[in-house]
ZARO-792899 format. One record per residue (C-alpha): x negated, y, z negated; residue in one letter. Coordinates in pm, 1 decimal. Layout:
> X,Y,Z,r
> X,Y,Z,a
...
//
This chain:
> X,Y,Z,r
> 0.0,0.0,0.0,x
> -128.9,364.3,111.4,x
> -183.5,599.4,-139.6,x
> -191.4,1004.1,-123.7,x
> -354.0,1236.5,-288.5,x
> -311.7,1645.9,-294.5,x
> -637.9,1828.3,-391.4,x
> -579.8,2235.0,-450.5,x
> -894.4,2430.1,-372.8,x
> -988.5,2801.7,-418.4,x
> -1343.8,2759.7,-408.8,x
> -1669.7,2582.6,-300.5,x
> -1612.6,2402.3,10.5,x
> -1935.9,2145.1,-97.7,x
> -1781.2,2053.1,-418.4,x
> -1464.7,2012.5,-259.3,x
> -1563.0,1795.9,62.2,x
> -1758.9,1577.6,-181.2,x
> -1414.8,1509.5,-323.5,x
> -1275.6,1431.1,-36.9,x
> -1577.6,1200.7,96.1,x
> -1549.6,1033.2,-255.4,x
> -1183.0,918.3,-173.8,x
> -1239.1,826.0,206.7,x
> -1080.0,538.1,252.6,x
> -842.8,381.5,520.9,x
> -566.7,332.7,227.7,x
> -584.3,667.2,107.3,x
> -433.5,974.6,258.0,x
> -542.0,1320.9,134.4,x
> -415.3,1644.4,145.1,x
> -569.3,2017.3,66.1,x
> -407.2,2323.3,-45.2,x
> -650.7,2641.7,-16.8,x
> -533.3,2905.8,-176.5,x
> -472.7,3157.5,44.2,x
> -668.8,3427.1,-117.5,x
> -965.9,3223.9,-97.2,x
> -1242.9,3248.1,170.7,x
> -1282.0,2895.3,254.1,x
> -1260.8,2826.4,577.6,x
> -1072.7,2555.0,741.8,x
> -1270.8,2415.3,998.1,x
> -1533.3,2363.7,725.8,x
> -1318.9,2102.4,558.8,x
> -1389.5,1744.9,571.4,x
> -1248.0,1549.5,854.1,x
> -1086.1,1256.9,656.5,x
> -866.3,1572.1,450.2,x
> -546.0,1746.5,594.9,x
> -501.2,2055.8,602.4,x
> -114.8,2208.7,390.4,x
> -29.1,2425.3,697.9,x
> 170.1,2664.6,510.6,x
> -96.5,2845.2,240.4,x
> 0.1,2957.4,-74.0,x
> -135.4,3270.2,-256.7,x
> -220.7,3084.9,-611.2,x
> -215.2,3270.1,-949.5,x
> -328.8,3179.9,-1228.6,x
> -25.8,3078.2,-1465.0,x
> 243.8,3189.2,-1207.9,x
> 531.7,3032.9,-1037.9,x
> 294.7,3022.0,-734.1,x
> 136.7,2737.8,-865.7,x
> 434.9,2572.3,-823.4,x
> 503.1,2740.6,-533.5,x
> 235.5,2603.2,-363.3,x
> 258.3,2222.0,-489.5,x
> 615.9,2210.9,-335.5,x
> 532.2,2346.5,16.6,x
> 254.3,2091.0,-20.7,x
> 470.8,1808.3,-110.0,x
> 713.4,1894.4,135.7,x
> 451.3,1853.2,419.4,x
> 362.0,1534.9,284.5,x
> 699.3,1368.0,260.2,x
> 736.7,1504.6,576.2,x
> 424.5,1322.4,771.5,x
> 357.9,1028.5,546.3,x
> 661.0,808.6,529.7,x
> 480.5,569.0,347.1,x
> 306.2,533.6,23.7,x
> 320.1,433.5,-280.3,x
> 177.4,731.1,-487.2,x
> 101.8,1074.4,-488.3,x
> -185.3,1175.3,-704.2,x
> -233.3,1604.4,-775.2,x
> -558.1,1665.4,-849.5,x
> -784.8,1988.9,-840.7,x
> -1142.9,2044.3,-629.5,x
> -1288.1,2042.5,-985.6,x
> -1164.4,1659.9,-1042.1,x
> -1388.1,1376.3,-969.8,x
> -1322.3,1014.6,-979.3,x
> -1444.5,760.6,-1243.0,x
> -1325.1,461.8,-1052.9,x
> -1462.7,359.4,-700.4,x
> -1155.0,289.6,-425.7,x
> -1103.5,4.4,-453.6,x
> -1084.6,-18.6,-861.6,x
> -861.7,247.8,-806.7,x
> -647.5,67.2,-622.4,x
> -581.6,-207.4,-834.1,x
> -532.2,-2.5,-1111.3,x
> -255.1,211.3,-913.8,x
> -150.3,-154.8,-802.7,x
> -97.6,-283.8,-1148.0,x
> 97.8,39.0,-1232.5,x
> 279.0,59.5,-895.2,x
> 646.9,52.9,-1148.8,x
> 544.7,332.8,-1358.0,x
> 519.0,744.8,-1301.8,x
> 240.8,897.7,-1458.3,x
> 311.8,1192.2,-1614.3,x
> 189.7,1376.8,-1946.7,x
> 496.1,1473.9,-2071.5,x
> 675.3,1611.0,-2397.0,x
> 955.7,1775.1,-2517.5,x
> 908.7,2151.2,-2544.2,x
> 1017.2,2217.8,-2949.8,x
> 970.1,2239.4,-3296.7,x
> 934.6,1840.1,-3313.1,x
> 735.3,1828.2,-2968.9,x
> 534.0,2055.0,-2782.8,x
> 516.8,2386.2,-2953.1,x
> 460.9,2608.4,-2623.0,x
> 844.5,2729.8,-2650.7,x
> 799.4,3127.5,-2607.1,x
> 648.6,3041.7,-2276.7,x
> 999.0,3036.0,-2161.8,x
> 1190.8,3158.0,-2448.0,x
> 1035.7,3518.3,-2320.2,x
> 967.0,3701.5,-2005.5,x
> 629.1,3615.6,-1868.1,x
> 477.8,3823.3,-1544.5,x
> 119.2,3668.7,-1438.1,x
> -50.9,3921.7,-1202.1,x
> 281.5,4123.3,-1093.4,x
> 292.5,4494.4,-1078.6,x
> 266.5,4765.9,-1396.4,x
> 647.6,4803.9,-1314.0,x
> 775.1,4431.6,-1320.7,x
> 518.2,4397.8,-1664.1,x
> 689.8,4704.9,-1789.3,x
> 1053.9,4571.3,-1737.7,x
> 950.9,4190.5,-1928.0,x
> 795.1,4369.9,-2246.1,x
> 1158.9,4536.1,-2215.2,x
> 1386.0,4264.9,-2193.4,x
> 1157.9,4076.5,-2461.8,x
> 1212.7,4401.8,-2706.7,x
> 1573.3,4385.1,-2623.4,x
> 1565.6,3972.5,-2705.7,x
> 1350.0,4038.3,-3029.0,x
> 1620.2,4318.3,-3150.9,x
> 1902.9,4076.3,-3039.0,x
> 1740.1,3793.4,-3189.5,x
> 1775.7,3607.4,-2872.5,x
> 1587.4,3379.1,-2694.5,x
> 1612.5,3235.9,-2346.8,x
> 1719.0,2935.0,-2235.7,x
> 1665.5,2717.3,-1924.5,x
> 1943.2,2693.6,-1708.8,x
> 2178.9,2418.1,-1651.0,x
> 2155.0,2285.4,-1971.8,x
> 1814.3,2109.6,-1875.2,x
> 1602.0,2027.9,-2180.3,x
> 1229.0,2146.1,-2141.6,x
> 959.7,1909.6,-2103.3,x
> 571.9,1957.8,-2058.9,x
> 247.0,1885.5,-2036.2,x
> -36.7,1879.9,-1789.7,x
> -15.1,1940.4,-1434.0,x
> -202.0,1674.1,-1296.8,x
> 7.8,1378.1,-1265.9,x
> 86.6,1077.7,-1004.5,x
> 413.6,1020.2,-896.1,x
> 615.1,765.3,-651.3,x
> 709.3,877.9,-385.0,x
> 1082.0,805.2,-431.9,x
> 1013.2,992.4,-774.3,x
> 862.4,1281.8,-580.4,x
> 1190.6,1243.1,-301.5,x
> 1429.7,1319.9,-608.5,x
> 1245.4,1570.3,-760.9,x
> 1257.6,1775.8,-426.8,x
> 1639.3,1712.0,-423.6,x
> 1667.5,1827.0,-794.6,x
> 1498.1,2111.5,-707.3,x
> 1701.6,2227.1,-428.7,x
> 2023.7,2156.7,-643.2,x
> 1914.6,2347.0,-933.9,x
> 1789.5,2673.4,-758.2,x
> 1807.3,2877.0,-1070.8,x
> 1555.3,2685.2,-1192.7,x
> 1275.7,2785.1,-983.2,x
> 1416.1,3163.2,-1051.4,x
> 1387.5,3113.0,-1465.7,x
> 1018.4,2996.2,-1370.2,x
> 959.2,3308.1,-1191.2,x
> 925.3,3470.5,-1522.2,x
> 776.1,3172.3,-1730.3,x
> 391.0,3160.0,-1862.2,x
> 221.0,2816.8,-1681.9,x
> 555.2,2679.5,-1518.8,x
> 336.2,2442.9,-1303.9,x
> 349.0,2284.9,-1724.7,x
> 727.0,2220.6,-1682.4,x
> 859.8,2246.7,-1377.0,x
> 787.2,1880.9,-1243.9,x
> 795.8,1753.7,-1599.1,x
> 1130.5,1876.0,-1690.8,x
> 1275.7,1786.0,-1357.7,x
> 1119.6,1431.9,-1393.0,x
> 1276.8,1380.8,-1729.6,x
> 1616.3,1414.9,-1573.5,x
> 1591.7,1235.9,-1307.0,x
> 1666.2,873.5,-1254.4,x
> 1293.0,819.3,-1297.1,x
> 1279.3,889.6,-1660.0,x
> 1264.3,565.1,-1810.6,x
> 941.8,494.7,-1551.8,x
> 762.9,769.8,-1676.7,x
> 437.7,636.6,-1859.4,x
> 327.7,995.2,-2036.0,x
> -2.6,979.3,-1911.9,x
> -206.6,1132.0,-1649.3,x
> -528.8,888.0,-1701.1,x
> -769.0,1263.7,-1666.8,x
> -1081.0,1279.0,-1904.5,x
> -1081.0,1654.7,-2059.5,x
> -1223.8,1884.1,-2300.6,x
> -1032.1,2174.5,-2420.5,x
> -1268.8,2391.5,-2634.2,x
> -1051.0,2509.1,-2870.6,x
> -681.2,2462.0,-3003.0,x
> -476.8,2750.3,-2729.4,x
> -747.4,2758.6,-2494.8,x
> -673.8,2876.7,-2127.9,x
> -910.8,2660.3,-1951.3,x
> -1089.7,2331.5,-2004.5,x
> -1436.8,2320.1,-2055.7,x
> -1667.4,2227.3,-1777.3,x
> -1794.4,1921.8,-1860.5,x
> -2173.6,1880.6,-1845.0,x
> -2426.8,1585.7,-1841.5,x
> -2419.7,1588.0,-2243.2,x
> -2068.4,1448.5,-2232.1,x
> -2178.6,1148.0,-1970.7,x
> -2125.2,887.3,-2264.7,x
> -1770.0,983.4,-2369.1,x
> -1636.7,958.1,-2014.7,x
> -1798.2,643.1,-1951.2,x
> -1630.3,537.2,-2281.5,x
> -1271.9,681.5,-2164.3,x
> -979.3,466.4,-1984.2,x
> -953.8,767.1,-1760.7,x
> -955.9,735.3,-1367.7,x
> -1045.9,1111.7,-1288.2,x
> -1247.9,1370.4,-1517.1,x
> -1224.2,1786.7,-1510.0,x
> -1358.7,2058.1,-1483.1,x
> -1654.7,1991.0,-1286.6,x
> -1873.0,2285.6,-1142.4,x
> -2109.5,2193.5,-872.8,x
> -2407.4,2403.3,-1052.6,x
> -2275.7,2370.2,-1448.5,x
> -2211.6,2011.5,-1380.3,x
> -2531.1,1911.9,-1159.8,x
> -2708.0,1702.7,-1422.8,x
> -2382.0,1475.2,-1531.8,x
> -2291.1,1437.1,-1147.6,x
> -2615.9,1313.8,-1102.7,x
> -2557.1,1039.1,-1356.5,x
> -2166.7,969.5,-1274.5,x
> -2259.5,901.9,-888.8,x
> -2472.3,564.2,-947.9,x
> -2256.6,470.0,-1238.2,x
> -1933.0,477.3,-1054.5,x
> -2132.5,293.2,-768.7,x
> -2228.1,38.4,-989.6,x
> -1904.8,-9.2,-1145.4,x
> -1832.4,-114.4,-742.8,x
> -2092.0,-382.0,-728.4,x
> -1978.1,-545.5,-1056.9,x
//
C-alpha cells in the first residue's frame, strides 16, 4: 500500500531535498508546500517531490497554517486516489526509521489514526484562552486594535467564546498521520461546518485544533491512537518553539519509539545528522 507524505517548507532548499531524498521510494508519494513568502525556488526542488500548486502565505500561529494544509490536502486527494496514509511533516523533520521499517510499522498500524490529541479544558489541555479570546497573528494595527476590544468587552461581560456548533475542542500537535478516508471526512466536515474555519480566523495556533477537533467528531474517533510517534524537546513549560535538537541528544532519540524527530537545522544540527545518517542505515541492514 502507497503511502503520502506532505512536507511544509519556508526555508533551506538542501535541508529540505535531503528530506525528500530520505523518503524516495516507489511506495511513497510526497508532497511540498513552500510558503509563499519564501524564496525557494521551485525548480530547485527534488524530482521525486510534488510541487502544492496553489501556495499559501504561512504565518506563524495563524489560520494560514491551516489554510495552507487544506489546499494541500485537497490537491492530494485530488491526484492520489490511493493510499493508505497521509503523514504532515515539516522540512525540519527527519526520519528515524529507514523505508522500509517504516512501512511495516505504518503496516501494522494501517487501522489506527495517529493523532496527538486532547480535550481543550480544565481536566485536559489547559490552552483554553487560545480560543476563548480574540487572537490576530501578524494582521494589521487596526484588526489587533478591534480583538484587544472585543476581549475588554468579554472580560467586563465575563464572557468567553465558544466554538461553534456545539463542537467540543480538542488539541495537540500538528504533525499527525491520517487515513485517507479519515482525511476524506475531515474535508467534508470542514465544508459543512464553515463557521468553523471563521472562529479559527481569530484563534492563537488553530493548526493545534482544527484537524484535531474535527477528527474527534468524526466517525474516525474511536481509531484515533493519540500519538504522532515525533521525538521533541520543548525547552521550557509555554514555549513557542521546540528546541533544535543537536548531536548531544543522539542517545535519547535512539532510545525513543519515535519514527520522525524535530527541529533539525542543517548548521545547528550538523554534528547529530552526522551520527543519525549511518545509524538509521544500519538499522536497514539489521
Amino acid at each position: 500500500m502507497k503511502q503520502a507524505f506532505l512536507i511544509q517548507a519556508h526555508k533551506d532548499m538542501d535541508q529540505l531535498n535531503a528530506l525528500v531524498a530520505q523518503l524516495a521510494d516507489p511506495d511513497f508519494l510526497v508532497y511540498v508546500h513552500l510558503d509563499r513568502k519564501c524564496a525557494l525556488d521551485p525548480a530547485r526542488l527534488h524530482p521525486a517531490a510534488r510541487l502544492i500548486q496553489q501556495r499559501v502565505e504561512v504565518r506563524w500561529g495563524s489560520f494560514s497554517q491551516v489554510e495552507a494544509t487544506l489546499v494541500s490536502l485537497r490537491q492530494i486527494l485530488a491526484e492520489a486516489p490511493d493510499f493508505d496514509k497521509l503523514l504532515f511533516l515539516s522540512a525540519q523533520d527527519f526520519p528515524l526509521l529507514p523505508n522500509s521499517l517504516l512501512k511495516r510499522e505504518l503496516e501494522r498500524m494501517r487501522e489506527r489514526e495517529l493523532i496527538e490529541t486532547a480535550p481543550i479544558g480544565p481536566d485536559g489541555w489547559k490552552v483554553a484562552h487560545r480560543y476563548q479570546y480574540f487572537h490576530r497573528e501578524g494582521g494589521s494595527r487596526l484588526e489587533r486594535l478591534a480583538c484587544g476590544l472585543a476581549n475588554r468587552t468579554l472580560r467586563l461581560l465575563k464572557r468567553t467564546r465558544r466554538l461553534p456548533h456545539g463542537l467540543a475542542p480538542h488539541g495537540g500537535s500538528s504533525w499527525w498521520a491520517l487515513s485517507r478516508p479519515c482525511l476524506v471526512e475531515v474535508l467534508r466536515l470542514a465544508d459543512s461546518h464553515p463557521e468553523l474555519a471563521r472562529f479559527c480566523r481569530t484563534v492563537q495556533c488553530p493548526d493545534e485544533l482544527f484537524f484535531q477537533t474535527l477528527v474527534m467528531h468524526s466517525s474516525f474517533a474511536g481509531r484515533v491512537l493519540p500519538e504522532n510517534f515525533r521525538y521533541i524537546q520543548w525547552p521550557e513549560q509555554g514555549a513557542r518553539n521546540p528546541k533544535i535538537l543537536d548531536e548531544a541528544d543522539f542517545e535519547r532519540i535512539r532510545a525513543s519509539r519515535a519514527h520522525f524527530c524535530r527541529k533539525l537545522d542543517s548548521r545547528a544540527s550538523a554534528g547529530l545528522l552526522a551520527r543519525l545518517v549511518p545509524w538509521k542505515e544500519s538499522r536497514a541492514a539489521a
